[in-house]
N, C-alpha and C positions, 0 to 999 in steps of 0.2 A: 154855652150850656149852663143850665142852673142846677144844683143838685140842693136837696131839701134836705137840710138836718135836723134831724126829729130831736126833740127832748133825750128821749134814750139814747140816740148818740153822742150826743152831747154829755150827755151822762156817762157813758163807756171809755169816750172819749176820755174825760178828766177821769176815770178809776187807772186806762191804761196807762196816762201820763203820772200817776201817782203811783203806780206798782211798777214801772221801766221807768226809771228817771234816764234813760239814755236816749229817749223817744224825746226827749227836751230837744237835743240838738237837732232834728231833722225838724221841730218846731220852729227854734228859732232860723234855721236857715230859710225855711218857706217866708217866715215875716221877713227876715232882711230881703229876699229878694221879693216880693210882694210890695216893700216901700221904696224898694229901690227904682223899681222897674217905672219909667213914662211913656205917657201916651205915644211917644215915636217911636219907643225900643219895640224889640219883639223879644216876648218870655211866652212859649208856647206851653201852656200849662200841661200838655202829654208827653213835651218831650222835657220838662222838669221830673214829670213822675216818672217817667221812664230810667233817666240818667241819674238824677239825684234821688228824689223821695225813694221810690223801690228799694235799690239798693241798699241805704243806708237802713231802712225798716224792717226789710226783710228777717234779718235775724235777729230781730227784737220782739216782732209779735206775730201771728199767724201761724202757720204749716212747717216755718222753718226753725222755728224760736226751739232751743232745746239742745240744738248740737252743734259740738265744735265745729271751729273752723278747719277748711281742709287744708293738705300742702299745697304751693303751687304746681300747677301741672306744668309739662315742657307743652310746649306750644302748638307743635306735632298733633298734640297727645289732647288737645282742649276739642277738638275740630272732630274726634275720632266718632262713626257709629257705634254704641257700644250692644251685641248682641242683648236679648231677652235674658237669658241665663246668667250671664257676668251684670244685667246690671239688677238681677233681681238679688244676686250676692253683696253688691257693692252698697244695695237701700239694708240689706242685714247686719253687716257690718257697721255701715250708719247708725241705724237702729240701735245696737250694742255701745255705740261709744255714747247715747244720747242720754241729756240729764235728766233723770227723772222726774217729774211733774208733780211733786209730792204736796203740793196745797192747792186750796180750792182756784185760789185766784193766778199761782202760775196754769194749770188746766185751762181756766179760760184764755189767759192770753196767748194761748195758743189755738185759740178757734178763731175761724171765718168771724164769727161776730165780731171779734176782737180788733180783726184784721181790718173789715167794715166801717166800723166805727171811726176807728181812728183816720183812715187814710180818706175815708168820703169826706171829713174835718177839713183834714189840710187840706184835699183836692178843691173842694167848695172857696176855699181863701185863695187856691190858686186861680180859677175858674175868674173869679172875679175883679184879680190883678190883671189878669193875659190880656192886651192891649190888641190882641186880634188881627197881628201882622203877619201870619204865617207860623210855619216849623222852627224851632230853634232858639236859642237862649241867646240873643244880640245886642248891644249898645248898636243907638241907629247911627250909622256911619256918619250919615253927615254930620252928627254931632260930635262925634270925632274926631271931626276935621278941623273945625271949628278953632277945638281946644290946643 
């Protein structure tokens, strides 16, 4: 898959890596694993976004940028359905603990555009690493063996 990055992204891109300097680090891990990876490994670039990139971005830019981090849940307790009413209590309390958005350019980084921008970036460099072996983030074994 080839994804097009427009000028504007590329533009939003570099404001969001210059207003989150923490969005550096899921930058550079996409290039180290982007150089690292050869034509016999398999770096599935959906399940890099999914395992790495996401996670680490997620509270950086987009929909979730703005609020603390929660406690650990018990285990039990991660799996749980949580009714309509407790969990429309629990996005309040969220709400309440959240940092407020007080300049122009935190506001944006927390919109879809923001979000957009930036990760179609990396996705596109990743896209263009994935060596096209399947699922999964693998040194090719027989090279392994090898060593």
């Amino acid at each position: 898959m080839t994804r097009n990055v427009t000028t504007k992204m590329q533009a939003d891109y570099e404001r969001a890596l210059a207003a989150e300097p923490q969005l550096q680090a899921v930058v550079t891990t996409v290039d180290a694993l982007c150089e690292l990876v050869r034509p016999e490994d398999r770096m599935c670039s959906g399940c890099v976004w999914d395992t790495i990139v996401k996670p680490l971005a997620r509270p950086l830019l987009g929909w979730d940028r703005g609020y603390p981090p929660e406690s650990a849940k018990e285990p039990a307790d991660r799996m749980r359905l949580i009714p309509g009413d407790e969990l429309l209590k629990l996005w309040e309390q969220a709400e309440a603990k959240r940092v407020p958005a007080d300049t122009e350019t935190e506001k944006w980084l927390r919109t879809s555009e923001a979000w957009d921008a930036f990760t179609n970036v990396v996705l596109a460099r990743l896209d263009t690493a994935d060596p096209a072996h399947g699922h999964g983030i693998v040194r090719d074994p027989e090279h392994r063996k090898a060593a």
